[in-house]
C-alpha positions in Angstrom: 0.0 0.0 0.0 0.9 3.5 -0.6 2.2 6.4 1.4 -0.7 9.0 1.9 -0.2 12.6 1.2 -0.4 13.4 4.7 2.3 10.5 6.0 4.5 12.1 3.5 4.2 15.3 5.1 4.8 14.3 8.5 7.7 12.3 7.7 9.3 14.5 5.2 8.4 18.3 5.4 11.1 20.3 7.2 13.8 17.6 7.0 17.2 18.6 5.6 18.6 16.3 3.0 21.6 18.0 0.9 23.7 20.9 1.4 26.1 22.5 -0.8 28.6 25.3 -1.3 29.0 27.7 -4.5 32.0 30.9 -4.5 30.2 33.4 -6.3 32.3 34.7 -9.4 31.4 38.5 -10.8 31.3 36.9 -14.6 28.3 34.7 -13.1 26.4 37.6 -12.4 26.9 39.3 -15.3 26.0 36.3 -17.1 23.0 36.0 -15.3 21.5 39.6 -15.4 22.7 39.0 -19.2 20.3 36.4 -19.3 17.4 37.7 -17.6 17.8 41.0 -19.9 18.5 43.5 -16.6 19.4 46.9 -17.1 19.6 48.4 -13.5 23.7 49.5 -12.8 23.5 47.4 -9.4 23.6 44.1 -11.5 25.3 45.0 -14.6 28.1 47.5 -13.1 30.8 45.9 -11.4 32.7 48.8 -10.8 30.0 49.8 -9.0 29.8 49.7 -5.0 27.0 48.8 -4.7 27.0 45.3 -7.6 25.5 42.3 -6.6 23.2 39.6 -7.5 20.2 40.1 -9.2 17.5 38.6 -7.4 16.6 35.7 -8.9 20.2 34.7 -9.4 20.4 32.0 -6.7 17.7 30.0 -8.8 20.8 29.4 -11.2 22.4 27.0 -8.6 20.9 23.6 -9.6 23.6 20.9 -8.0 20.4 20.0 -5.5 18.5 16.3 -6.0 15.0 17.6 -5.8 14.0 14.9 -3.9 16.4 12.8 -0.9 16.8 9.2 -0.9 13.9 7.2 0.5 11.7 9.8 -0.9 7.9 8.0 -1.5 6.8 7.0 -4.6 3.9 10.4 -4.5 1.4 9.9 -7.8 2.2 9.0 -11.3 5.6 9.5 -12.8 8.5 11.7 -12.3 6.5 14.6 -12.2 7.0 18.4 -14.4 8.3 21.4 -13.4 5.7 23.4 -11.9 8.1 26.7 -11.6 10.0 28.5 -9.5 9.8 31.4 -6.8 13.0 33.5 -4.7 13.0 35.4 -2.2 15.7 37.9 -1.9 16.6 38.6 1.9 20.2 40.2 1.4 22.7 41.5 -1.1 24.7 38.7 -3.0 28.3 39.9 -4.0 31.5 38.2 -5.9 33.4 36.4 -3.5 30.5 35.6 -1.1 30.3 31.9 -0.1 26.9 30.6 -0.3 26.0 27.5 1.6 22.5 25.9 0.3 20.8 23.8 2.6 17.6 21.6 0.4 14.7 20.5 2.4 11.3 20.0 1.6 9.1 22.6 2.0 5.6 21.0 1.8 3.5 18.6 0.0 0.0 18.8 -0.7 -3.1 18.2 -3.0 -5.0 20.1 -5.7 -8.0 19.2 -7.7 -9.0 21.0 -11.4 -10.0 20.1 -14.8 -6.8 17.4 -15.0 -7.9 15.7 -12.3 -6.1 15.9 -8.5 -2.3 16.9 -8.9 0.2 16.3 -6.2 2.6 19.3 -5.2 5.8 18.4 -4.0 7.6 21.9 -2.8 11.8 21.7 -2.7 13.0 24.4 -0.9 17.2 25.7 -0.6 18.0 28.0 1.8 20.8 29.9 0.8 23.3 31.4 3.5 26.5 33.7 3.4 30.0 33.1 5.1 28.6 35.1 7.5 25.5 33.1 8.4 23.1 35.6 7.0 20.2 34.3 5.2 20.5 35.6 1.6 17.5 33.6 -0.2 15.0 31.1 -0.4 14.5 29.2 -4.0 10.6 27.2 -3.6 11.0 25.0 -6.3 7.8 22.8 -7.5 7.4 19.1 -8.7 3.7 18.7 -10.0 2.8 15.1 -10.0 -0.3 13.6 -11.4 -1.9 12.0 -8.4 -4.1 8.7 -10.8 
Protein backbone atom coordinates (compact mmCIF):
# COMPACT_ATOMS: atom_id res chain seq x y z
CA UNK A 1 0.00 0.00 0.00
CA UNK A 2 0.85 3.49 -0.57
CA UNK A 3 2.20 6.41 1.39
CA UNK A 4 -0.71 8.98 1.87
CA UNK A 5 -0.16 12.56 1.25
CA UNK A 6 -0.36 13.39 4.68
CA UNK A 7 2.26 10.53 6.04
CA UNK A 8 4.45 12.08 3.55
CA UNK A 9 4.25 15.34 5.05
CA UNK A 10 4.79 14.27 8.46
CA UNK A 11 7.72 12.29 7.73
CA UNK A 12 9.31 14.47 5.18
CA UNK A 13 8.41 18.27 5.36
CA UNK A 14 11.15 20.29 7.23
CA UNK A 15 13.79 17.60 7.02
CA UNK A 16 17.16 18.64 5.63
CA UNK A 17 18.61 16.29 3.00
CA UNK A 18 21.64 18.02 0.93
CA UNK A 19 23.69 20.94 1.39
CA UNK A 20 26.11 22.48 -0.75
CA UNK A 21 28.62 25.33 -1.26
CA UNK A 22 28.96 27.72 -4.53
CA UNK A 23 31.99 30.92 -4.50
CA UNK A 24 30.22 33.44 -6.30
CA UNK A 25 32.32 34.74 -9.40
CA UNK A 26 31.41 38.47 -10.76
CA UNK A 27 31.31 36.90 -14.60
CA UNK A 28 28.32 34.66 -13.14
CA UNK A 29 26.41 37.59 -12.38
CA UNK A 30 26.89 39.35 -15.31
CA UNK A 31 26.04 36.32 -17.15
CA UNK A 32 23.04 36.03 -15.29
CA UNK A 33 21.52 39.59 -15.36
CA UNK A 34 22.68 38.98 -19.18
CA UNK A 35 20.32 36.45 -19.25
CA UNK A 36 17.44 37.69 -17.61
CA UNK A 37 17.81 41.03 -19.91
CA UNK A 38 18.54 43.52 -16.60
CA UNK A 39 19.37 46.87 -17.12
CA UNK A 40 19.58 48.39 -13.50
CA UNK A 41 23.70 49.53 -12.83
CA UNK A 42 23.50 47.44 -9.42
CA UNK A 43 23.55 44.09 -11.54
CA UNK A 44 25.34 44.97 -14.58
CA UNK A 45 28.12 47.48 -13.09
CA UNK A 46 30.79 45.91 -11.37
CA UNK A 47 32.66 48.78 -10.79
CA UNK A 48 29.97 49.82 -9.02
CA UNK A 49 29.78 49.71 -4.97
CA UNK A 50 26.98 48.79 -4.68
CA UNK A 51 27.04 45.25 -7.61
CA UNK A 52 25.45 42.29 -6.56
CA UNK A 53 23.23 39.63 -7.54
CA UNK A 54 20.19 40.08 -9.25
CA UNK A 55 17.46 38.57 -7.43
CA UNK A 56 16.61 35.74 -8.92
CA UNK A 57 20.24 34.74 -9.40
CA UNK A 58 20.45 31.96 -6.67
CA UNK A 59 17.75 29.97 -8.77
CA UNK A 60 20.84 29.36 -11.18
CA UNK A 61 22.42 27.03 -8.58
CA UNK A 62 20.94 23.62 -9.59
CA UNK A 63 23.63 20.92 -7.98
CA UNK A 64 20.42 20.02 -5.55
CA UNK A 65 18.52 16.31 -6.02
CA UNK A 66 14.96 17.56 -5.82
CA UNK A 67 14.00 14.91 -3.93
CA UNK A 68 16.41 12.84 -0.93
CA UNK A 69 16.77 9.22 -0.87
CA UNK A 70 13.91 7.23 0.55
CA UNK A 71 11.68 9.83 -0.86
CA UNK A 72 7.93 8.02 -1.54
CA UNK A 73 6.83 7.03 -4.64
CA UNK A 74 3.87 10.38 -4.55
CA UNK A 75 1.41 9.93 -7.75
CA UNK A 76 2.24 9.01 -11.31
CA UNK A 77 5.63 9.51 -12.77
CA UNK A 78 8.54 11.66 -12.30
CA UNK A 79 6.53 14.59 -12.23
CA UNK A 80 7.03 18.44 -14.38
CA UNK A 81 8.33 21.44 -13.35
CA UNK A 82 5.75 23.39 -11.91
CA UNK A 83 8.07 26.66 -11.61
CA UNK A 84 10.03 28.53 -9.46
CA UNK A 85 9.82 31.39 -6.85
CA UNK A 86 13.02 33.49 -4.74
CA UNK A 87 13.02 35.39 -2.17
CA UNK A 88 15.68 37.85 -1.93
CA UNK A 89 16.55 38.62 1.95
CA UNK A 90 20.24 40.17 1.38
CA UNK A 91 22.74 41.51 -1.09
CA UNK A 92 24.70 38.68 -2.96
CA UNK A 93 28.26 39.93 -4.01
CA UNK A 94 31.47 38.20 -5.85
CA UNK A 95 33.42 36.43 -3.49
CA UNK A 96 30.49 35.58 -1.10
CA UNK A 97 30.33 31.89 -0.15
CA UNK A 98 26.88 30.63 -0.32
CA UNK A 99 26.01 27.48 1.58
CA UNK A 100 22.55 25.92 0.32
CA UNK A 101 20.77 23.78 2.61
CA UNK A 102 17.62 21.57 0.44
CA UNK A 103 14.65 20.52 2.38
CA UNK A 104 11.26 19.99 1.61
CA UNK A 105 9.09 22.63 2.04
CA UNK A 106 5.60 21.01 1.75
CA UNK A 107 3.50 18.59 0.01
CA UNK A 108 0.00 18.81 -0.69
CA UNK A 109 -3.08 18.18 -2.96
CA UNK A 110 -5.01 20.12 -5.70
CA UNK A 111 -8.01 19.23 -7.65
CA UNK A 112 -8.98 20.98 -11.39
CA UNK A 113 -9.97 20.11 -14.80
CA UNK A 114 -6.81 17.41 -14.97
CA UNK A 115 -7.88 15.65 -12.27
CA UNK A 116 -6.06 15.89 -8.53
CA UNK A 117 -2.34 16.89 -8.91
CA UNK A 118 0.24 16.26 -6.16
CA UNK A 119 2.61 19.32 -5.18
CA UNK A 120 5.80 18.39 -3.99
CA UNK A 121 7.59 21.94 -2.76
CA UNK A 122 11.80 21.66 -2.67
CA UNK A 123 13.01 24.39 -0.91
CA UNK A 124 17.20 25.71 -0.64
CA UNK A 125 18.02 28.01 1.82
CA UNK A 126 20.76 29.93 0.80
CA UNK A 127 23.31 31.45 3.54
CA UNK A 128 26.50 33.70 3.44
CA UNK A 129 29.97 33.12 5.08
CA UNK A 130 28.62 35.11 7.54
CA UNK A 131 25.50 33.12 8.39
CA UNK A 132 23.14 35.58 7.03
CA UNK A 133 20.22 34.29 5.22
CA UNK A 134 20.47 35.55 1.62
CA UNK A 135 17.52 33.56 -0.23
CA UNK A 136 14.97 31.12 -0.36
CA UNK A 137 14.50 29.23 -4.01
CA UNK A 138 10.57 27.21 -3.65
CA UNK A 139 11.02 24.98 -6.34
CA UNK A 140 7.80 22.80 -7.54
CA UNK A 141 7.36 19.11 -8.66
CA UNK A 142 3.65 18.73 -10.01
CA UNK A 143 2.75 15.10 -10.00
CA UNK A 144 -0.35 13.62 -11.39
CA UNK A 145 -1.94 11.95 -8.43
CA UNK A 146 -4.13 8.68 -10.80
Amino acid sequence: MGVTIEEARADWVGVEFETAQYTIEEADLLDWATSVEEADPRFVDPTRDDFQAHPTYTASLTSFRMLPDGFPELGNGRGIDGGKAVTSLAPVRPGDVLTGHSLIADIYAKTGRSGTMIFIVHRVNFENQRGEQVSTVDSRIIRNSD
